[in-house]
C-alpha positions as CSV (number, residue, x, y, z in Angstrom):
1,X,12.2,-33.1,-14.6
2,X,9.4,-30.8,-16.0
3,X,5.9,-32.1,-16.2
4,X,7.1,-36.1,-14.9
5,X,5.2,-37.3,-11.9
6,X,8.0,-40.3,-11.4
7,X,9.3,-39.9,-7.6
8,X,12.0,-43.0,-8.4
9,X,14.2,-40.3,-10.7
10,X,16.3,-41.6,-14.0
11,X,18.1,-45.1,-12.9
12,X,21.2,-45.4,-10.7
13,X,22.3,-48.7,-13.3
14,X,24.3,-45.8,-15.6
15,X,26.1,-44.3,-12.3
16,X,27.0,-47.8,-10.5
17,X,28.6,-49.1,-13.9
18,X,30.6,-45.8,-14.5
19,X,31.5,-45.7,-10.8
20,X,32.4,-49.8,-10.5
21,X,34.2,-49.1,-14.2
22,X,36.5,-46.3,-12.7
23,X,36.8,-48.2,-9.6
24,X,38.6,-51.4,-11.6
25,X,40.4,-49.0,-13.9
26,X,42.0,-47.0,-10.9
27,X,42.9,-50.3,-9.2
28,X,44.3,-52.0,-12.1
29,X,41.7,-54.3,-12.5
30,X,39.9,-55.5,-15.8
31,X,36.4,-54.2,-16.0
32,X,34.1,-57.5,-17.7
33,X,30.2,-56.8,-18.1
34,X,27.8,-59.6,-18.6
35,X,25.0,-58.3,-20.8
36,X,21.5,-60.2,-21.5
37,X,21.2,-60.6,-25.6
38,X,17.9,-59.6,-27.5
39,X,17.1,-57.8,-30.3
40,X,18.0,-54.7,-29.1
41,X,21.6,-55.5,-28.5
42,X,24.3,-55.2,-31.4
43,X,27.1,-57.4,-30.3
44,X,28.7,-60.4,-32.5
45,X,26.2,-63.1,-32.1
46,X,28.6,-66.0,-32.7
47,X,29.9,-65.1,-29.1
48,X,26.5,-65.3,-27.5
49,X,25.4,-68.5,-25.2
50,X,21.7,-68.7,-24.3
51,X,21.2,-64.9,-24.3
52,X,24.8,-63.8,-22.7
53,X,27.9,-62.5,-24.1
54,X,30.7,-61.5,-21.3
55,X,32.5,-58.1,-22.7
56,X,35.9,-56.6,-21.9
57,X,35.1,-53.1,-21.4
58,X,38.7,-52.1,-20.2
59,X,40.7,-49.2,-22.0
60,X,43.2,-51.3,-23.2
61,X,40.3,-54.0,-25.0
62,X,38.1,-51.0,-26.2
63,X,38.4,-47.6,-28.5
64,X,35.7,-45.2,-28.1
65,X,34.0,-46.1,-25.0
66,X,31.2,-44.4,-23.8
67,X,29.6,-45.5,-20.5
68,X,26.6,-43.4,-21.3
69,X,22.9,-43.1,-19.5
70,X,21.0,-45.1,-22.1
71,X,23.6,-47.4,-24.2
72,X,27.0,-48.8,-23.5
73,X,29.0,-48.3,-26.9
74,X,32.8,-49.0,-28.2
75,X,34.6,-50.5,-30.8
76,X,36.3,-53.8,-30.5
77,X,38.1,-56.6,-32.4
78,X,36.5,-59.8,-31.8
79,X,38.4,-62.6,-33.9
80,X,40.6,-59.8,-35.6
81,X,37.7,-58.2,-36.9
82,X,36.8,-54.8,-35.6
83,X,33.3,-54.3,-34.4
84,X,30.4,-51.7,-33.1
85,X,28.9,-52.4,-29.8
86,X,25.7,-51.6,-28.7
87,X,24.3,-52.5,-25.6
88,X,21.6,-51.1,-23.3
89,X,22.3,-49.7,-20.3
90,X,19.6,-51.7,-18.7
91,X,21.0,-55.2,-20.2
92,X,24.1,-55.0,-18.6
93,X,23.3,-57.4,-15.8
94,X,26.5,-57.3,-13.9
95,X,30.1,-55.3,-13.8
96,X,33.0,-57.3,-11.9
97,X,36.9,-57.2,-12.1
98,X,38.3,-59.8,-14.1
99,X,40.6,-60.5,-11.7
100,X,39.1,-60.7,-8.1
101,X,35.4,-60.8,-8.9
102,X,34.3,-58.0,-7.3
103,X,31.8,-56.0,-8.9
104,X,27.7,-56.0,-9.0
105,X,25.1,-57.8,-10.4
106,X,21.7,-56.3,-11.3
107,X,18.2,-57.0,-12.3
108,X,17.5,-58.7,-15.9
109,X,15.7,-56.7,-18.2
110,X,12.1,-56.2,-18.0
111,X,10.3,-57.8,-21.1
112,X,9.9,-55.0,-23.6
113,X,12.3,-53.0,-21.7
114,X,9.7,-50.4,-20.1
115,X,9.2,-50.5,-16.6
116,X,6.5,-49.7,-14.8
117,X,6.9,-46.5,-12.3
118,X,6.4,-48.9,-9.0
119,X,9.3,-51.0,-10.4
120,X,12.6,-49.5,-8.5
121,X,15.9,-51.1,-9.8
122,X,17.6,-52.4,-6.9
123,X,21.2,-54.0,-7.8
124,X,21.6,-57.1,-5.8
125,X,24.3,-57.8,-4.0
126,X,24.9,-61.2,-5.3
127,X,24.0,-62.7,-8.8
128,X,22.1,-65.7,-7.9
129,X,21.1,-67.2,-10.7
130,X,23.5,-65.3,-12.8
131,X,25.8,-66.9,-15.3
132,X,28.2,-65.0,-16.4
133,X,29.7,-67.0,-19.1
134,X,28.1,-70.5,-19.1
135,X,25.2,-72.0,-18.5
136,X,26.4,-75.2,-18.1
137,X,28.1,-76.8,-14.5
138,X,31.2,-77.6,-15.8
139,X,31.3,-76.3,-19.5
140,X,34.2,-74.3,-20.4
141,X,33.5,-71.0,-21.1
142,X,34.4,-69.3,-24.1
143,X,37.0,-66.8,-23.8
144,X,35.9,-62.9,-24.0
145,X,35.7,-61.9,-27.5
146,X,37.4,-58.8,-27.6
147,X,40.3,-60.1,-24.7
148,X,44.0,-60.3,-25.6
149,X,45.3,-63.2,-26.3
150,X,45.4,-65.6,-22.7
151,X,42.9,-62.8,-21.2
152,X,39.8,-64.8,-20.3
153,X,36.9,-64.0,-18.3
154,X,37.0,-66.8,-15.0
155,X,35.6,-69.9,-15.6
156,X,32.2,-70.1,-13.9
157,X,32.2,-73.6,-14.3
158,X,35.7,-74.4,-13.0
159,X,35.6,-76.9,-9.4
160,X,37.2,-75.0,-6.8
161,X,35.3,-72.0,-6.8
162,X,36.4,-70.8,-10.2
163,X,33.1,-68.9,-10.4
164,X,33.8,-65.2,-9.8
165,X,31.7,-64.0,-6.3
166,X,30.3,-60.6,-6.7
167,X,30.4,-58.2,-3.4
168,X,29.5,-54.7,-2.8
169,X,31.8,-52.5,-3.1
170,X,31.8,-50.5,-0.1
């Protein structure tokens, strides 16, 4: 870090999602991400509600993924058709597993996507406030593009608690 007077470092967003990524995928879980959806996200936009796509970003959904320090990016079919993703690293707003919930949640974008230097990302620990699929109580929520077929994200809307919880993941 020649000549850069920033004390906070790069972000620690890149490292949790690879780390919570490997973490699902060496426990046999299905690694979903939400992402927040602006212009500077290339995802199908027919599978976006109010600003928020859920992605399967397992091995077995994906070809080419790169979980890198700037952009998320693979290939994917979504509908049968195969597509290029790519999504900042700082619009992914939360990693779970498909299958327990367990992941992390973190902030939303900052308009404009720069951040000032006294504005430290802190991942929360819960994603109040965060839907991952619906924004709706009680809406279905529309299966994740690129899943196999009967591979949907949870149902945030679903009675019964059919919301995923996010913890830490100690």
């Amino acid at each position: 870090m020649t000549g850069t007077s920033d004390s906070q470092g790069t972000s620690t967003r890149p490292y949790l999602l690879r780390a919570l990524h490997d973490w699902c995928t060496d426990n046999g879980f299905t690694p979903y991400i939400a992402v927040h959806v602006d212009g500077t996200v290339q995802v199908p936009m027919e599978y976006v509600k109010n600003n928020e796509i859920v992605l399967n970003v397992g091995f077995e959904a994906t070809s080419a993924l790169q979980l890198g320090n700037e952009f998320v990016e693979f290939r994917a079919r979504f509908g049968g058709v195969a597509r290029e993703i790519v999504v900042p690293v700082d619009h992914v707003v939360a990693i779970y597993a498909r299958e327990n919930g367990q992941g992390m949640a973190f902030p939303m974008p900052v308009e404009g996507g720069a951040r000032s230097d006294g504005d430290a990302e802190r991942p929360t620990p819960t994603a109040r406030g965060l839907r991952l699929a619906s924004s709706e109580p009680g809406h279905d929520s529309e299966p994740s593009a690129n899943a196999p077929d009967g591979d949907e994200p949870p149902d945030p809307g679903a009675p019964g608690g059919g919301r995923p919880a996010l913890k830490r993941v100690k």
